[in-house]
N, C-alpha and C positions, 0 to 999 in steps of 0.2 A: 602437521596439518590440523590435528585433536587443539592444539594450542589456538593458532591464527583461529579457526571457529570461534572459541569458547572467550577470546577477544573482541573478535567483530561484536558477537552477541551481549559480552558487557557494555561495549560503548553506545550499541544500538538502545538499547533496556535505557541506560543513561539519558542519553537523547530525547526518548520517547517520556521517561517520567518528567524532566524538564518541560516538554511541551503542554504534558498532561496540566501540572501544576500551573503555568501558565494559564492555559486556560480556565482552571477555576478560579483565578484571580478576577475580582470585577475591573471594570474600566480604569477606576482611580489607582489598582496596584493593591489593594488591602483587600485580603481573604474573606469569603463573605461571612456571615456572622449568623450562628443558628439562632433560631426562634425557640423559646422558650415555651415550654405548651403552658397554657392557663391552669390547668391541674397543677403542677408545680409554680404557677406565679400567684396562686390567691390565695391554695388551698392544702393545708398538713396535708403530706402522705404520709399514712401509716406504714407504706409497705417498705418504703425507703429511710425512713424516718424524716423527711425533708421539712421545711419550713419557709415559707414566702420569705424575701430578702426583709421587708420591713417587719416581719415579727420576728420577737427571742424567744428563745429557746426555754420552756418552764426551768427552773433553779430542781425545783421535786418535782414529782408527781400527787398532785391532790388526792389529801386523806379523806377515806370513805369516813363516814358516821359509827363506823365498827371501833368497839372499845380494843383492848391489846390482846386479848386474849383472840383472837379472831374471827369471832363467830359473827354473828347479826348484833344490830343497832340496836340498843338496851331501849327501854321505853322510860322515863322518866314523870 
């Protein structure tokens, strides 16, 4: 009887995620498409490191005015 339940209950589960996905289908049959937030479409995040689709990615990181030694920018 433990069996015949624990069958019914997969095909049921089955069933239901079928319907589920169905319905998040839009009208045409293709999954709908998330929106992209404007913070990650225009602008560097720092926290992620991400970058808008149209910019690359720096090569380095820009050298400060500090000579090698690493202190402050010498005055010349």
């Amino acid at each position: 009887m433990l069996l015949t339940n624990f069958n019914l209950r997969k095909i049921a589960a089955f069933i239901s995620d079928k319907i589920k996905d169905e319905a998040k289908k839009q009208v045409n049959g293709e999954p709908p498409v998330s929106l992209v937030r404007r913070r990650d479409r225009e602008f560097h995040n720092p926290y992620t490191d991400t970058y808008p689709p149209d910019v690359k990615r720096p090569t380095k990181p820009k050298r400060s005015q500090a000579d090698e030694t690493g202190g402050p920018p010498r005055r010349t």
